[in-house]
N, C-alpha and C positions, 0 to 999 in steps of 0.2 A: 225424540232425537232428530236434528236438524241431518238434513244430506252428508254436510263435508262432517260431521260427525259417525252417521254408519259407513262414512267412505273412510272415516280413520280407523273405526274398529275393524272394518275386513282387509285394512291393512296392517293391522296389529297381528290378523289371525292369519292372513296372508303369507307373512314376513315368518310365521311360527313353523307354519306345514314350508314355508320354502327353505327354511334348515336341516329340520327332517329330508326333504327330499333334494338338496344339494349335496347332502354326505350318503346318500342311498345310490345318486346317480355318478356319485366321483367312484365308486366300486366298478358299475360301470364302463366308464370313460377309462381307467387306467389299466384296466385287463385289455379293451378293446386298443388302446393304445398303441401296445406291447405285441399282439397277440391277433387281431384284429378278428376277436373273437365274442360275441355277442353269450354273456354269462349267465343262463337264465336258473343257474341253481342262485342265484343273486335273490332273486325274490325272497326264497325262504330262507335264506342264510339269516334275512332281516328279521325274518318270522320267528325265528329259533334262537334271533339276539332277542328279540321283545319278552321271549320265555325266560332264559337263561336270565337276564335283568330280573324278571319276576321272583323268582323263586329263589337267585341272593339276597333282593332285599325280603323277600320272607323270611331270611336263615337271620336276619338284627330283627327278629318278632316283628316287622312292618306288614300287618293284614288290614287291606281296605284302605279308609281315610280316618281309622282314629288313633295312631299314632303321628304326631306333629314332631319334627325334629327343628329346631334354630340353632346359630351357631356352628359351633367347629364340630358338634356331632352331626348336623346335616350333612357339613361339607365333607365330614370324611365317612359317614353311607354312602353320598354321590360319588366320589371319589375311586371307593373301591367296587360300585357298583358298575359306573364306568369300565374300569379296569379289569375285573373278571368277565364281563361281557365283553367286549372289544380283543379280550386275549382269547378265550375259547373261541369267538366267531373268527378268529382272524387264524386259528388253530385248523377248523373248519375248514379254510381258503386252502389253507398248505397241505391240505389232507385232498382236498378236491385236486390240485393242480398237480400235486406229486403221484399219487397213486393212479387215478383215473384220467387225466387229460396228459400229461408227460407223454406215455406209450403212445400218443394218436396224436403227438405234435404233427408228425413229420405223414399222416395220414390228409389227402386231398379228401374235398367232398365237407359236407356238413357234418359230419359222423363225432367230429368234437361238441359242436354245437347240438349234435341231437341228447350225447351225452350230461350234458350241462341239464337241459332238461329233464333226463330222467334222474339226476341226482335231487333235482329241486321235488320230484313226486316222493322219491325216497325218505328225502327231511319231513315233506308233510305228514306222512304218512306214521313216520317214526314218532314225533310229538302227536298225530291224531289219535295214535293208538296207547301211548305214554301216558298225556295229560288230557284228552279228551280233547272232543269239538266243540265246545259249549264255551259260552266267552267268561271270558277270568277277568276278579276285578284287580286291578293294577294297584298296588301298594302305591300311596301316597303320600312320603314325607311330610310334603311343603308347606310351610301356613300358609293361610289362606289371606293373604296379604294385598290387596288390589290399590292401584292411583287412579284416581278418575281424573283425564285428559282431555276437559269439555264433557261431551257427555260418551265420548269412551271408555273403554277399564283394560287400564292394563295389569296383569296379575303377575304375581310373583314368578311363577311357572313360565310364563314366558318371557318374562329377562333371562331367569337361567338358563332354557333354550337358547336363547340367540347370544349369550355367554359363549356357552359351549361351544356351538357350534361355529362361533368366530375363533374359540381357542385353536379350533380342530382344523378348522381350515385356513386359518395361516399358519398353524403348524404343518399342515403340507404345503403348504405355499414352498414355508422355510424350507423344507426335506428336497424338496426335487430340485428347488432353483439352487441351491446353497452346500448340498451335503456330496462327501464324492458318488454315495448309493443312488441319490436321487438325480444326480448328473449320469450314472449310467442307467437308469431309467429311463431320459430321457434320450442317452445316442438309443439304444436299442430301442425305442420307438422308431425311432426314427428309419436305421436298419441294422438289424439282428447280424448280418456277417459279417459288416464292418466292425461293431462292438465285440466282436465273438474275435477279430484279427487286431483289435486293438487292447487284449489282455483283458476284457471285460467277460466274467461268470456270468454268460446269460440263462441257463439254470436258477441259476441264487437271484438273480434279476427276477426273473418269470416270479417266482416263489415268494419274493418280497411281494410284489404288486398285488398277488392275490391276499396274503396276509394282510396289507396295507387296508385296500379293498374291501375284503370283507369283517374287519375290525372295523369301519366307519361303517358299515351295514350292523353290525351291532349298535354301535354306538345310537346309529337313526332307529334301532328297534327298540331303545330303553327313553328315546327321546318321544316315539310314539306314544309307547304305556304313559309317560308321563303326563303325556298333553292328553291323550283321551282316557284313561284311567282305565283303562281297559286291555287288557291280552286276549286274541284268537288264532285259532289256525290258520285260517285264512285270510288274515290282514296283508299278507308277500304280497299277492297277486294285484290288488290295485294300488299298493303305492313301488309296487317295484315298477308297474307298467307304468305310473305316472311320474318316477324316477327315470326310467328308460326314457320317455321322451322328452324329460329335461335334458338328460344329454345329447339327445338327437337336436334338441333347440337350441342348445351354447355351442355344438358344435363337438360330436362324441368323438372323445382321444386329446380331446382340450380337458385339462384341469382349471381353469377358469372358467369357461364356457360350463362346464357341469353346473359350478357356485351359482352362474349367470340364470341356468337354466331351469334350476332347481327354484331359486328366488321367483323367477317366473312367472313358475307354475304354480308355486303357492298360492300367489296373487291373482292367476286368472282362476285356480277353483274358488279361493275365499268370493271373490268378488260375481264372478257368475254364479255361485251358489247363491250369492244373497242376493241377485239383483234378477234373473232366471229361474230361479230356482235349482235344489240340489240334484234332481234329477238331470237335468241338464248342463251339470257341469262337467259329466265326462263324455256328452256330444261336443263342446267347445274343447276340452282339453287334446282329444282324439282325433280332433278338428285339426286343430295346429299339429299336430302330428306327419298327417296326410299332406298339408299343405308343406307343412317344410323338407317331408322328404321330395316331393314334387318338385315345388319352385326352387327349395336352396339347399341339395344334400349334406351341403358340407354345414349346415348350420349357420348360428349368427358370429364367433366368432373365428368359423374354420376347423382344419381336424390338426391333431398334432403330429399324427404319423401316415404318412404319404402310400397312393397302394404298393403294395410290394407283388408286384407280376411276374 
Protein backbone atom coordinates (compact mmCIF):
# COMPACT_ATOMS: atom_id res chain seq x y z
CA UNK A 1 0.00 0.00 0.00
CA UNK A 2 1.52 3.27 -1.53
CA UNK A 3 1.36 6.45 1.11
CA UNK A 4 -1.43 8.61 -0.41
CA UNK A 5 -3.20 5.19 -0.34
CA UNK A 6 -2.94 4.55 3.74
CA UNK A 7 -3.54 8.46 3.85
CA UNK A 8 -7.02 7.69 2.08
CA UNK A 9 -7.86 4.66 4.13
CA UNK A 10 -7.46 6.76 7.48
CA UNK A 11 -9.36 9.19 5.88
CA UNK A 12 -12.13 6.84 5.03
CA UNK A 13 -11.79 5.64 8.78
CA UNK A 14 -11.26 9.19 9.93
CA UNK A 15 -14.31 10.72 8.31
CA UNK A 16 -16.42 7.38 10.04
CA UNK A 17 -15.37 8.08 13.85
CA UNK A 18 -15.86 11.87 12.80
CA UNK A 19 -19.78 11.28 12.35
CA UNK A 20 -19.89 9.30 15.42
CA UNK A 21 -18.38 12.00 17.22
CA UNK A 22 -20.04 15.27 15.48
CA UNK A 23 -23.47 13.97 16.56
CA UNK A 24 -22.18 12.91 20.27
CA UNK A 25 -20.54 16.42 20.49
CA UNK A 26 -23.70 18.45 18.90
CA UNK A 27 -25.50 16.89 22.45
CA UNK A 28 -22.99 18.74 23.89
CA UNK A 29 -22.77 22.22 22.14
CA UNK A 30 -26.71 22.62 22.35
CA UNK A 31 -27.37 22.10 26.23
CA UNK A 32 -24.22 24.12 26.64
CA UNK A 33 -25.64 26.58 24.33
CA UNK A 34 -28.80 27.10 26.12
CA UNK A 35 -27.74 26.38 29.52
CA UNK A 36 -24.16 27.08 29.64
CA UNK A 37 -23.93 24.02 31.19
CA UNK A 38 -21.36 21.24 30.60
CA UNK A 39 -23.56 17.69 30.53
CA UNK A 40 -21.55 14.94 31.64
CA UNK A 41 -24.56 12.33 32.05
CA UNK A 42 -23.86 12.94 28.07
CA UNK A 43 -21.21 10.25 28.06
CA UNK A 44 -23.41 7.44 29.08
CA UNK A 45 -26.55 8.48 27.65
CA UNK A 46 -24.39 7.47 24.37
CA UNK A 47 -23.46 4.23 26.31
CA UNK A 48 -27.13 3.31 27.08
CA UNK A 49 -28.07 4.48 23.22
CA UNK A 50 -25.24 1.75 22.09
CA UNK A 51 -27.25 -0.84 24.39
CA UNK A 52 -30.69 0.06 23.68
CA UNK A 53 -29.66 -0.24 19.63
CA UNK A 54 -28.36 -3.72 20.65
CA UNK A 55 -30.89 -5.33 22.04
CA UNK A 56 -33.83 -3.87 19.30
CA UNK A 57 -31.98 -5.35 16.83
CA UNK A 58 -31.88 -8.54 18.82
CA UNK A 59 -35.74 -8.38 19.24
CA UNK A 60 -35.66 -8.95 14.53
CA UNK A 61 -33.42 -12.33 15.73
CA UNK A 62 -30.09 -10.10 14.63
CA UNK A 63 -27.21 -12.18 16.86
CA UNK A 64 -23.72 -11.46 15.85
CA UNK A 65 -22.80 -11.25 12.10
CA UNK A 66 -24.87 -14.20 10.67
CA UNK A 67 -27.81 -12.72 9.73
CA UNK A 68 -27.35 -10.38 6.40
CA UNK A 69 -30.21 -8.23 5.64
CA UNK A 70 -30.40 -6.18 1.70
CA UNK A 71 -32.93 -4.31 0.69
CA UNK A 72 -36.12 -2.65 2.10
CA UNK A 73 -35.69 -5.18 4.97
CA UNK A 74 -32.42 -3.66 6.02
CA UNK A 75 -33.62 -0.41 5.58
CA UNK A 76 -36.44 -0.74 7.65
CA UNK A 77 -34.37 -2.68 10.71
CA UNK A 78 -32.06 0.46 10.38
CA UNK A 79 -34.93 2.69 10.40
CA UNK A 80 -36.60 1.59 13.27
CA UNK A 81 -33.51 0.70 15.00
CA UNK A 82 -32.67 4.27 14.66
CA UNK A 83 -35.93 5.33 15.87
CA UNK A 84 -36.38 3.42 19.06
CA UNK A 85 -32.95 4.28 20.11
CA UNK A 86 -32.94 8.10 19.45
CA UNK A 87 -36.64 8.19 21.16
CA UNK A 88 -35.82 6.38 24.48
CA UNK A 89 -32.30 8.32 24.57
CA UNK A 90 -33.88 11.39 23.83
CA UNK A 91 -36.75 10.29 26.55
CA UNK A 92 -33.54 9.96 28.96
CA UNK A 93 -32.59 13.89 28.14
CA UNK A 94 -36.21 14.88 29.23
CA UNK A 95 -36.15 12.73 32.22
CA UNK A 96 -32.53 14.15 33.05
CA UNK A 97 -33.59 17.97 32.51
CA UNK A 98 -37.08 17.79 34.03
CA UNK A 99 -36.82 16.01 37.22
CA UNK A 100 -33.08 16.56 38.27
CA UNK A 101 -31.60 19.75 36.74
CA UNK A 102 -34.96 21.99 36.48
CA UNK A 103 -35.00 22.33 40.55
CA UNK A 104 -31.23 23.61 40.38
CA UNK A 105 -31.61 25.83 37.43
CA UNK A 106 -31.79 28.89 39.38
CA UNK A 107 -29.13 27.27 41.85
CA UNK A 108 -25.28 29.27 41.50
CA UNK A 109 -22.05 27.13 41.93
CA UNK A 110 -21.39 23.87 39.94
CA UNK A 111 -23.98 21.93 41.87
CA UNK A 112 -25.87 21.24 38.30
CA UNK A 113 -22.88 20.34 36.81
CA UNK A 114 -21.79 18.05 39.75
CA UNK A 115 -25.29 16.45 39.28
CA UNK A 116 -25.03 15.65 35.56
CA UNK A 117 -22.16 13.70 36.75
CA UNK A 118 -23.65 11.62 39.18
CA UNK A 119 -26.49 10.71 36.78
CA UNK A 120 -23.81 9.54 34.26
CA UNK A 121 -22.28 6.96 37.38
CA UNK A 122 -26.14 6.09 37.76
CA UNK A 123 -26.69 5.04 33.95
CA UNK A 124 -23.31 3.02 34.27
CA UNK A 125 -23.97 1.53 36.91
CA UNK A 126 -27.75 0.55 35.98
CA UNK A 127 -26.76 -1.35 32.63
CA UNK A 128 -23.32 -2.77 34.64
CA UNK A 129 -25.57 -4.39 36.87
CA UNK A 130 -28.45 -5.10 34.12
CA UNK A 131 -26.39 -6.35 31.15
CA UNK A 132 -23.05 -6.89 32.53
CA UNK A 133 -19.43 -5.46 32.00
CA UNK A 134 -18.16 -7.78 29.59
CA UNK A 135 -18.13 -6.57 25.94
CA UNK A 136 -21.26 -7.61 23.82
CA UNK A 137 -20.94 -8.51 20.17
CA UNK A 138 -23.08 -5.88 18.28
CA UNK A 139 -25.59 -7.49 15.75
CA UNK A 140 -24.65 -6.93 12.30
CA UNK A 141 -26.99 -6.55 9.58
CA UNK A 142 -24.86 -5.24 6.68
CA UNK A 143 -23.37 -7.29 3.74
CA UNK A 144 -20.18 -7.31 3.66
CA UNK A 145 -20.02 -5.20 0.58
CA UNK A 146 -16.38 -3.33 0.18
CA UNK A 147 -15.07 -0.81 -3.20
CA UNK A 148 -11.55 -0.87 -3.50
CA UNK A 149 -10.52 2.96 -4.05
CA UNK A 150 -6.62 2.20 -5.34
CA UNK A 151 -5.61 0.25 -2.75
CA UNK A 152 -8.24 1.51 -0.07
CA UNK A 153 -11.58 -0.19 0.92
CA UNK A 154 -14.46 1.34 1.47
CA UNK A 155 -17.22 -0.70 3.02
CA UNK A 156 -20.72 -0.78 2.98
CA UNK A 157 -20.87 0.15 6.79
CA UNK A 158 -19.42 3.23 6.25
CA UNK A 159 -21.27 4.97 3.45
CA UNK A 160 -24.20 4.25 5.64
CA UNK A 161 -22.49 6.09 8.39
CA UNK A 162 -21.71 9.04 6.72
CA UNK A 163 -25.53 8.62 5.03
CA UNK A 164 -26.95 9.04 8.33
CA UNK A 165 -25.22 11.10 9.68
CA UNK A 166 -25.33 13.85 6.97
CA UNK A 167 -29.23 13.02 7.11
CA UNK A 168 -29.03 13.92 10.82
CA UNK A 169 -27.19 16.85 10.71
CA UNK A 170 -28.74 18.84 8.09
CA UNK A 171 -31.72 17.91 9.63
CA UNK A 172 -30.72 20.05 12.34
CA UNK A 173 -29.16 22.19 10.38
CA UNK A 174 -32.91 22.61 8.87
CA UNK A 175 -34.47 22.60 12.70
CA UNK A 176 -32.74 25.59 14.21
CA UNK A 177 -32.11 27.89 11.26
CA UNK A 178 -35.57 27.24 9.63
CA UNK A 179 -38.32 25.97 12.13
CA UNK A 180 -40.10 28.51 14.71
CA UNK A 181 -38.75 25.91 17.81
CA UNK A 182 -35.33 25.90 16.39
CA UNK A 183 -35.47 29.86 16.04
CA UNK A 184 -36.33 30.03 19.70
CA UNK A 185 -33.59 27.84 20.53
CA UNK A 186 -31.58 29.97 19.28
CA UNK A 187 -32.84 33.68 20.95
CA UNK A 188 -32.58 31.86 24.20
CA UNK A 189 -29.19 31.01 23.55
CA UNK A 190 -28.62 33.78 23.13
CA UNK A 191 -30.43 35.36 26.23
CA UNK A 192 -32.98 33.29 28.30
CA UNK A 193 -35.03 36.91 29.60
CA UNK A 194 -35.34 38.40 26.57
CA UNK A 195 -36.89 35.12 25.02
CA UNK A 196 -38.75 34.33 28.27
CA UNK A 197 -40.35 38.60 27.63
CA UNK A 198 -40.76 37.85 24.09
CA UNK A 199 -43.64 35.14 24.62
CA UNK A 200 -40.91 32.32 24.22
CA UNK A 201 -41.54 28.74 26.64
CA UNK A 202 -38.06 28.59 27.80
CA UNK A 203 -38.92 25.52 29.81
CA UNK A 204 -40.28 23.67 26.52
CA UNK A 205 -36.95 25.28 24.98
CA UNK A 206 -34.55 23.82 27.75
CA UNK A 207 -36.44 20.29 27.43
CA UNK A 208 -36.27 20.26 23.55
CA UNK A 209 -32.55 20.76 23.55
CA UNK A 210 -31.90 17.93 25.84
CA UNK A 211 -34.27 15.64 23.97
CA UNK A 212 -32.68 16.83 20.64
CA UNK A 213 -29.21 16.27 22.35
CA UNK A 214 -29.48 13.31 23.66
CA UNK A 215 -31.45 11.46 20.69
CA UNK A 216 -28.20 12.24 18.58
CA UNK A 217 -26.28 10.67 21.51
CA UNK A 218 -28.26 7.66 20.64
CA UNK A 219 -28.27 7.81 17.38
CA UNK A 220 -23.93 8.06 17.73
CA UNK A 221 -24.26 5.03 20.21
CA UNK A 222 -25.92 2.52 17.38
CA UNK A 223 -23.52 4.27 14.84
CA UNK A 224 -20.58 3.00 17.27
CA UNK A 225 -21.96 -0.87 17.67
CA UNK A 226 -22.18 -0.57 14.01
CA UNK A 227 -18.83 0.43 13.11
CA UNK A 228 -17.00 -1.73 15.90
CA UNK A 229 -19.33 -4.50 16.33
CA UNK A 230 -19.23 -4.35 19.48
CA UNK A 231 -21.33 -3.05 22.78
CA UNK A 232 -19.62 -2.13 26.40
CA UNK A 233 -20.17 -0.24 29.35
CA UNK A 234 -17.56 1.71 29.21
CA UNK A 235 -17.49 2.82 25.69
CA UNK A 236 -19.27 6.83 27.17
CA UNK A 237 -16.23 7.74 28.70
CA UNK A 238 -13.58 7.95 25.67
CA UNK A 239 -15.64 8.89 22.96
CA UNK A 240 -17.88 11.30 25.07
CA UNK A 241 -14.46 12.97 26.21
CA UNK A 242 -13.35 12.93 22.60
CA UNK A 243 -16.75 14.34 21.60
CA UNK A 244 -16.42 16.89 24.41
CA UNK A 245 -13.38 18.22 22.80
CA UNK A 246 -14.72 18.36 19.37
CA UNK A 247 -16.87 20.77 20.71
CA UNK A 248 -14.41 22.65 22.48
CA UNK A 249 -12.55 22.63 18.94
CA UNK A 250 -15.53 24.02 16.57
CA UNK A 251 -16.37 26.18 19.13
CA UNK A 252 -18.80 24.66 22.15
CA UNK A 253 -22.50 26.36 21.66
CA UNK A 254 -21.83 26.39 17.75
CA UNK A 255 -23.84 23.83 16.03
CA UNK A 256 -21.46 23.88 13.13
CA UNK A 257 -18.49 24.04 14.87
CA UNK A 258 -19.51 20.76 16.76
CA UNK A 259 -20.01 19.02 12.88
CA UNK A 260 -16.49 20.99 12.24
CA UNK A 261 -15.04 19.47 15.45
CA UNK A 262 -16.16 16.24 15.53
CA UNK A 263 -14.93 15.62 11.68
CA UNK A 264 -11.63 16.75 13.20
CA UNK A 265 -11.16 14.65 15.62
CA UNK A 266 -11.92 11.72 13.72
CA UNK A 267 -9.30 12.46 11.34
CA UNK A 268 -6.51 13.36 13.93
CA UNK A 269 -7.21 9.94 15.88
CA UNK A 270 -7.56 7.77 12.56
CA UNK A 271 -4.44 9.39 11.23
CA UNK A 272 -2.06 9.62 14.48
CA UNK A 273 -3.33 6.16 15.30
CA UNK A 274 -1.85 4.96 12.20
CA UNK A 275 0.98 7.08 11.79
CA UNK A 276 2.17 7.24 15.98
CA UNK A 277 0.69 4.65 16.90
CA UNK A 278 -2.79 3.95 18.95
CA UNK A 279 -1.40 4.56 22.11
CA UNK A 280 -0.77 7.90 21.23
CA UNK A 281 -3.54 9.09 19.79
CA UNK A 282 -5.24 10.24 22.91
CA UNK A 283 -1.76 12.17 23.87
CA UNK A 284 -2.46 14.27 20.38
CA UNK A 285 -6.23 14.27 20.82
CA UNK A 286 -5.91 15.74 24.53
CA UNK A 287 -3.24 17.78 23.23
CA UNK A 288 -5.49 19.90 21.02
CA UNK A 289 -7.64 20.06 23.88
CA UNK A 290 -5.17 21.94 26.25
CA UNK A 291 -4.04 23.93 23.61
CA UNK A 292 -7.27 25.29 22.49
CA UNK A 293 -8.55 25.97 25.60
CA UNK A 294 -5.24 28.07 26.17
CA UNK A 295 -4.69 29.77 23.04
CA UNK A 296 -8.42 30.17 21.51
CA UNK A 297 -11.39 29.47 24.28
CA UNK A 298 -13.89 30.30 22.01
CA UNK A 299 -12.89 27.61 19.58
CA UNK A 300 -12.35 27.63 15.76
CA UNK A 301 -15.57 28.82 14.66
CA UNK A 302 -16.58 30.86 18.01
CA UNK A 303 -19.52 30.09 20.66
CA UNK A 304 -23.00 30.72 19.90
CA UNK A 305 -24.21 32.05 23.23
CA UNK A 306 -22.41 34.89 24.81
CA UNK A 307 -21.57 34.89 28.92
CA UNK A 308 -24.52 35.68 30.49
CA UNK A 309 -23.08 37.54 34.01
Amino acid sequence: MTAFDLFLQQAINGLSLGAMYSLLALGFTLVYGIMELINFSHFNVFMVGCMIAMVTLKLFGLNGQDTILTGLPLIGVMLVGFFVTMTLCGGIGVFIERLLLRPLRAVKGPAPMITTIGVSYVLFNIILLTIGGDSKNFPNPLPPIAFNIGGAVLRLREILIWIIAVLLMGGLTYFVQYTKLGKAIRATAQDQEAARMMGIEVDRVIMSAFFIGSALAGASGMIFGLYYNLAKVDIGFGAGLRAFTAAVLGGIGNVPGAMLGGVLIGLIESSSGQFLGSAWSDVVIFSILVLVLVLKPAGLLGRLAPNKS
